[in-house]
Legacy VTK file of the C-alpha trace (Angstrom):
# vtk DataFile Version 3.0
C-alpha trace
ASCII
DATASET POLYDATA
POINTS 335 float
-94.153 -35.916 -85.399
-92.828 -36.306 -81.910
-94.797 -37.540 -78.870
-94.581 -33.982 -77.587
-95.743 -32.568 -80.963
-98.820 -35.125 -80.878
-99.424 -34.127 -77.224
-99.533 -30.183 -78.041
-101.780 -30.593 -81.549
-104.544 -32.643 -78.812
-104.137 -29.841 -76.395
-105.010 -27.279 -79.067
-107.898 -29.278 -80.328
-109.502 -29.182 -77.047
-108.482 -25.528 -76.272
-110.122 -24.799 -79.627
-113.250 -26.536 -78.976
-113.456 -24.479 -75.816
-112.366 -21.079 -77.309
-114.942 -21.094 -80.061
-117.568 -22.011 -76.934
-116.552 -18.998 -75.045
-115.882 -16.711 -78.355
-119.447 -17.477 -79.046
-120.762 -15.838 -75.669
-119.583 -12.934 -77.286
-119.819 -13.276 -81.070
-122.667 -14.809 -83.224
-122.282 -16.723 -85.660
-118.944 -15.758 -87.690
-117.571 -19.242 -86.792
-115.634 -19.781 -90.086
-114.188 -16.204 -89.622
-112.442 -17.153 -86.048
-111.687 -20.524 -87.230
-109.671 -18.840 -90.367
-108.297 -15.874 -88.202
-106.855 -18.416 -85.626
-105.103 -20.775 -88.572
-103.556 -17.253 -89.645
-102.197 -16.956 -86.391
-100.436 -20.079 -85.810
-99.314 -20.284 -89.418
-97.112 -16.852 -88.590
-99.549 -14.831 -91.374
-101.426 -11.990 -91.352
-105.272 -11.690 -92.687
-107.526 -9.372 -94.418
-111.429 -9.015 -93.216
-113.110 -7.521 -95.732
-116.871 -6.960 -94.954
-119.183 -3.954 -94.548
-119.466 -1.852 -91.199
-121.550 -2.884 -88.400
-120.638 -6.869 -88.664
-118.350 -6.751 -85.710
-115.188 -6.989 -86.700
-112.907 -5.083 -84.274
-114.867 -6.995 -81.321
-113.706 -10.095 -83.050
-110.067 -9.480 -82.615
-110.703 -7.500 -79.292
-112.138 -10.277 -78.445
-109.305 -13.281 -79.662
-106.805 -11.412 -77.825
-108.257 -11.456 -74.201
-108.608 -15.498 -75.354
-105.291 -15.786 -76.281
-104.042 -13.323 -73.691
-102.050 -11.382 -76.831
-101.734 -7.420 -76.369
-104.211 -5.531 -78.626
-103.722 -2.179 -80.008
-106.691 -0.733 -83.167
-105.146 1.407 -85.232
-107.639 3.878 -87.460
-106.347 4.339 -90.775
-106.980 7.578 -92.134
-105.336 9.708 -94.850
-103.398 11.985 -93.194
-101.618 9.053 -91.157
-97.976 9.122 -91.379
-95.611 5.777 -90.537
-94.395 7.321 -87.303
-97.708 7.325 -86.639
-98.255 3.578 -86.564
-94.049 2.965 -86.219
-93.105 5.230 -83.546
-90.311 8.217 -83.585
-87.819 9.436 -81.753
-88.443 12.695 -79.212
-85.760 15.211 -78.298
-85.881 15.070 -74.142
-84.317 17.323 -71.859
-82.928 16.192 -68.537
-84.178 18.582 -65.804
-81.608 17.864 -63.144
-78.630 18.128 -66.271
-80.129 20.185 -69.037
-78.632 17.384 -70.938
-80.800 16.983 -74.087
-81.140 13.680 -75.729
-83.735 11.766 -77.906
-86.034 8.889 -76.733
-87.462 6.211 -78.933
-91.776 6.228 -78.383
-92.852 2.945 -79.483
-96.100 3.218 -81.808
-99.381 1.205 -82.028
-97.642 -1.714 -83.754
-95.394 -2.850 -81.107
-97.829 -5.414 -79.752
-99.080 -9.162 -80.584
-102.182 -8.343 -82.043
-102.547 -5.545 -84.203
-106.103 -4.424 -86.260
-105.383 -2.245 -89.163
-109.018 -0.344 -89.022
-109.849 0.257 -92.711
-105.992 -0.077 -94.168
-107.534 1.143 -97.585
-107.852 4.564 -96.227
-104.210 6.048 -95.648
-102.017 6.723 -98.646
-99.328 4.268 -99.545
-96.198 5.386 -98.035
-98.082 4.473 -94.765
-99.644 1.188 -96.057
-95.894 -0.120 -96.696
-95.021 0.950 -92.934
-97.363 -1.791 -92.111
-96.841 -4.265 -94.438
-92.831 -3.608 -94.008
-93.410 -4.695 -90.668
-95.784 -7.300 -91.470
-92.967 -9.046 -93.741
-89.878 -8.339 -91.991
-90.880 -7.964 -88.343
-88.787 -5.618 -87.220
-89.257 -1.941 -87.428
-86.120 0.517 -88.584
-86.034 3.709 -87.271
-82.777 5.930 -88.281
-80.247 3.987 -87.623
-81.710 1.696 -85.686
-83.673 -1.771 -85.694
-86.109 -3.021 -83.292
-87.724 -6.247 -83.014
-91.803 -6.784 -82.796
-93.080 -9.165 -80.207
-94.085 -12.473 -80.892
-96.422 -13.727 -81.803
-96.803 -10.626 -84.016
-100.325 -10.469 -86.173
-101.951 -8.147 -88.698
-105.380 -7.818 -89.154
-106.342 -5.292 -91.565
-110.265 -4.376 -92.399
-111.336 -3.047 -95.993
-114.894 -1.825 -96.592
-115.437 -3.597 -99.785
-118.646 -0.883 -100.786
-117.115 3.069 -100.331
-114.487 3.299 -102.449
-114.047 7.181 -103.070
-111.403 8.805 -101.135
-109.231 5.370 -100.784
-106.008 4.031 -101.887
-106.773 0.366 -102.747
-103.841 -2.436 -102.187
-101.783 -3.122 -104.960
-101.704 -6.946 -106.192
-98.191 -7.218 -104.786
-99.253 -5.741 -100.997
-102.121 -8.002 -100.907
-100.260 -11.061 -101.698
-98.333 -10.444 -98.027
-101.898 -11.714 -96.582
-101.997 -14.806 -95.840
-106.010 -14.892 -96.147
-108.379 -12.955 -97.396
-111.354 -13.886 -95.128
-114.799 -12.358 -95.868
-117.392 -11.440 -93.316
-120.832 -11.675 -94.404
-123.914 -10.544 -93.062
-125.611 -12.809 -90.299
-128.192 -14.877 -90.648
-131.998 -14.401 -89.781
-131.570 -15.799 -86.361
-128.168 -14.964 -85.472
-129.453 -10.832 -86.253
-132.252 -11.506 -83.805
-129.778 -12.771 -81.380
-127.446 -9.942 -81.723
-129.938 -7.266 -81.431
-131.379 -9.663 -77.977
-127.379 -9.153 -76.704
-126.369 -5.554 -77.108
-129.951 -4.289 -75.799
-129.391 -6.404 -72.985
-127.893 -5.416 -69.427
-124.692 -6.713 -69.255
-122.056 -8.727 -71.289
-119.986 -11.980 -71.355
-115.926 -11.663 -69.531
-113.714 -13.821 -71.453
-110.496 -15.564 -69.976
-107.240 -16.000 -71.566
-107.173 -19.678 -72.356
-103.579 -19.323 -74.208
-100.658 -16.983 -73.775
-97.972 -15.668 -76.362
-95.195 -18.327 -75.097
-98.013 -21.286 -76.042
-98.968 -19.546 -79.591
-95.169 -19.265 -80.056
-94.515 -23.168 -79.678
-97.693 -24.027 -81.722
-96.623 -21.993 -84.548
-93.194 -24.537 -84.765
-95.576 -27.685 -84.077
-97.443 -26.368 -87.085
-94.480 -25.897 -89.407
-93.547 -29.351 -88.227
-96.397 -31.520 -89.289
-95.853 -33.300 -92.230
-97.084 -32.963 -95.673
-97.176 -36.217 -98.340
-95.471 -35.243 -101.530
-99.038 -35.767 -103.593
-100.173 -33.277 -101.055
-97.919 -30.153 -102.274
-98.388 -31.413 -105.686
-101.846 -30.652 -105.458
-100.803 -27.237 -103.833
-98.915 -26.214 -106.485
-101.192 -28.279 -109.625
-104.154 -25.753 -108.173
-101.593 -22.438 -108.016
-100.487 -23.095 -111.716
-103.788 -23.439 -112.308
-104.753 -20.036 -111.899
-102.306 -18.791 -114.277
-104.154 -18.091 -117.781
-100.571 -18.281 -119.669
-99.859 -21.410 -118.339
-100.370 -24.666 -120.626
-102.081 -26.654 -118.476
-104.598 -23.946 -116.895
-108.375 -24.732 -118.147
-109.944 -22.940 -120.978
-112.135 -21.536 -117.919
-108.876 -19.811 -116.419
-108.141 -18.715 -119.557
-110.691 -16.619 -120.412
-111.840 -15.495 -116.904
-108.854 -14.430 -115.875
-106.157 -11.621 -116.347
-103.226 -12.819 -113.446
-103.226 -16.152 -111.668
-101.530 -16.470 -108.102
-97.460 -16.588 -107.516
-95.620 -18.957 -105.446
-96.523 -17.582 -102.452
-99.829 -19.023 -102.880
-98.698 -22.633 -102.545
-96.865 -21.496 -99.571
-99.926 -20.427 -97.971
-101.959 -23.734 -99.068
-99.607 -26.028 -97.186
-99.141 -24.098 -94.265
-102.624 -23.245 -93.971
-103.895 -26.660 -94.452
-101.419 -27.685 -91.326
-103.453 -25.461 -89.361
-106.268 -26.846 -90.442
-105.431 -30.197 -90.384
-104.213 -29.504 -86.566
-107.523 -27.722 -85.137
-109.627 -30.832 -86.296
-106.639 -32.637 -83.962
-105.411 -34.290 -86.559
-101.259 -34.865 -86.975
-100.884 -34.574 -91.150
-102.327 -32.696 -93.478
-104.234 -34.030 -97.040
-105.007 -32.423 -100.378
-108.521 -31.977 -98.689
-107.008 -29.618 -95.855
-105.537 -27.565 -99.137
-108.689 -27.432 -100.594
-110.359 -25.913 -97.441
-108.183 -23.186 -97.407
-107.627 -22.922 -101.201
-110.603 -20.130 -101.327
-109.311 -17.371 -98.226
-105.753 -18.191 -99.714
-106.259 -17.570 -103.753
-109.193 -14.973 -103.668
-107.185 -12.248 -103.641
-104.375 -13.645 -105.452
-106.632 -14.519 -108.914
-107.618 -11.478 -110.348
-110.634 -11.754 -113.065
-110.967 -10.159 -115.999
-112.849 -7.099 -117.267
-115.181 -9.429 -119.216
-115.339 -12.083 -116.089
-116.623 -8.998 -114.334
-119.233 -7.844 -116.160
-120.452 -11.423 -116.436
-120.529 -11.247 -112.448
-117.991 -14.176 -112.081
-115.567 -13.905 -109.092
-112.347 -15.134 -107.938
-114.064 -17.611 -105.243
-116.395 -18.926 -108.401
-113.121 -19.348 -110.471
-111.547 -21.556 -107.295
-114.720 -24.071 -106.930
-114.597 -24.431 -111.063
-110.882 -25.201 -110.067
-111.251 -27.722 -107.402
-114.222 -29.313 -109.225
-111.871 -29.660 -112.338
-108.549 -31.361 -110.338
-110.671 -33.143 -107.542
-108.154 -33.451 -104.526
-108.108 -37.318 -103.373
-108.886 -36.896 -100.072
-112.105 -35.679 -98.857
-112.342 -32.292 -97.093
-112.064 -32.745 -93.142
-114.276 -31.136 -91.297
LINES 1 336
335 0 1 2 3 4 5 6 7 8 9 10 11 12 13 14 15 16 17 18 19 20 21 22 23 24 25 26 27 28 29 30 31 32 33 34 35 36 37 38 39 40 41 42 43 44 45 46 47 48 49 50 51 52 53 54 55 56 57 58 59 60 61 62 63 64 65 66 67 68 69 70 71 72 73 74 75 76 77 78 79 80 81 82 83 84 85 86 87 88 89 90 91 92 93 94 95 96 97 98 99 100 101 102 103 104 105 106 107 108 109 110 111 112 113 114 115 116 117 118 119 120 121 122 123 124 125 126 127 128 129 130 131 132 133 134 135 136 137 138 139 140 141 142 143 144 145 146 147 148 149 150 151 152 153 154 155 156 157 158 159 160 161 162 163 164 165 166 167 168 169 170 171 172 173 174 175 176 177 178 179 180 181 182 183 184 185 186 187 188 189 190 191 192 193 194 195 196 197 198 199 200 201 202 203 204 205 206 207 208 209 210 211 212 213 214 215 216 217 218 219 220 221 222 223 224 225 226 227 228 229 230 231 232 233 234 235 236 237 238 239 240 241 242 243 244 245 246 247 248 249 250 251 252 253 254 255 256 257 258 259 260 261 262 263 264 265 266 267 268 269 270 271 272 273 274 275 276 277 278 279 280 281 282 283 284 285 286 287 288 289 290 291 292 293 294 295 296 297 298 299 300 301 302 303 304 305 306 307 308 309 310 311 312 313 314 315 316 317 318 319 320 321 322 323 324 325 326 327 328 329 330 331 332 333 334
């Protein structure tokens, strides 16, 4: 790395330090959850919060974009959203000093840095691959014409994991477009005492930005520039064959507990997520312990168990610590 590379990866270890200080006046607990959303971010990927109502979770991306100074737009899914909806569409306009008529482009909810998906599982498909057309390419097409999303541009989508009538559930192939699959569990016995203490109280915390888009921007190239040991992908793509119950050299574990292992997109993620990692912690290389940090928000939606794995009450994340027990990366995890 260069000497301004090293210089911006000790910047954002302090700024981190700091942010998750001041994201804590707002938020309890849910530490792992901002850490995870924020390595999404500066790896140029989009995540998926899945965790009941009530923990919070559009006031944790409200509240990342007033620290990272990032416009914010919430968008309700529901099913009778369409994609101009979320896209935007043209309007037929009529000049009053002319009476010439002509159409206008109205940008939609998406054009902005930050964007939360409320509940993605909601709105039938046609509009789901709006989003995650966007999402992928960037751009949105309207007609006949193309228009670029800011940057930094981020998805955050939100999936009640516990009503499921009435919804149209990702398929495999949509979900592997998220980069993590980060779930938000219920706070502990203190931090519930401490939230109820907050919102009955008068008044509230004001964050400042302590980042803006320009910043993000740059980090997201230091990131992609920090480098990686070959025995480091290796293990990246050892663990993503892993997970594949045709392959030879999967375990007799992987075998029977599950129906479709992860595609090469999953190594992708590993590496570029365990950059991120590797880079919050200030640190200017990543190790096969970085990979293995990440390896359970990256694969869990990518390993899909079987019927009998199910009824058994095994998940994906138990399948991915059987997995990392089993191949052992060399280097410890970083913390």
């Amino acid at each position: 790395m260069s000497t301004d590379d090293k210089a911006a990866v000790e910047k954002l270890h302090k700024v981190y330090g700091s942010m998750k200080e001041q994201v804590g006046r707002v938020i309890v607990g849910q530490e792992e959850v901002v850490e995870q959303a924020l390595m999404a971010i500066f790896c140029k990927g989009h995540a998926l919060l899945v965790g009941v109502p009530g923990l919070a979770k559009t006031l944790l991306v409200s509240t990342l974009s007033k620290a990272l100074d990032l416009s914010f737009k919430r968008v309700q899914f529901t099913p009778d959203l369409m994609p101009a909806d979320i896209t935007g569409t043209d309007v037929l306009e009529v000049n009053p000093e002319t009476g010439h008529r002509g159409f206008r482009f109205v940008h939609g909810p998406i054009f902005a840095n930050l964007i939360l998906a409320d509940e993605i599982n909601r709105t039938p498909p046609k509009t789901q691959a709006a989003l995650l057309e966007a999402m992928q390419e960037r751009h949105v097409t309207v007609g006949e014409h193309t228009l670029d999303l800011p940057k930094p541009f981020f998805v955050l989508a939100t999936q009640n994991p516990i009503e499921q009538e009435g919804t149209y559930p990702l398929p495999e192939a949509q979900l592997d477009r998220f980069l993590f699959n980060i779930v938000v569990d219920y706070p502990t016995d203190e931090e519930e005492r401490e939230i109820i203490r907050r919102v009955t109280s008068p008044g509230g915390e004001e964050l400042g930005p302590m980042m803006n888009a320009e910043e993000i921007v740059h980090l997201q190239e230091v990131v992609k520039r920090v480098p990686v040991g070959d025995h480091v992908i290796d293990f990246a793509a050892k663990l993503t064959r892993a997970t594949r119950p045709k392959e030879a050299s999967a375990p007799e574990f992987v075998k029977e507990m599950v129906g479709w292992g992860a595609g090469p997109r999953a190594g992708i993620s590993l590496i570029s997520a365990a950059k991120a990692h590797a880079v919050l912690r200030g640190r200017f290389h990543a190790t096969t312990g970085d990979v293995a940090a990440v390896a359970k928000p990256v694969l869990r939606h990518r390993v899909l168990t079987t019927f009998n794995a199910e009824a058994a009450g095994v998940t994906s994340d138990q399948v991915v610590e059987r997995l990392l027990e089993t191949l052992s990366p060399k280097e410890e995890i970083a913390v």
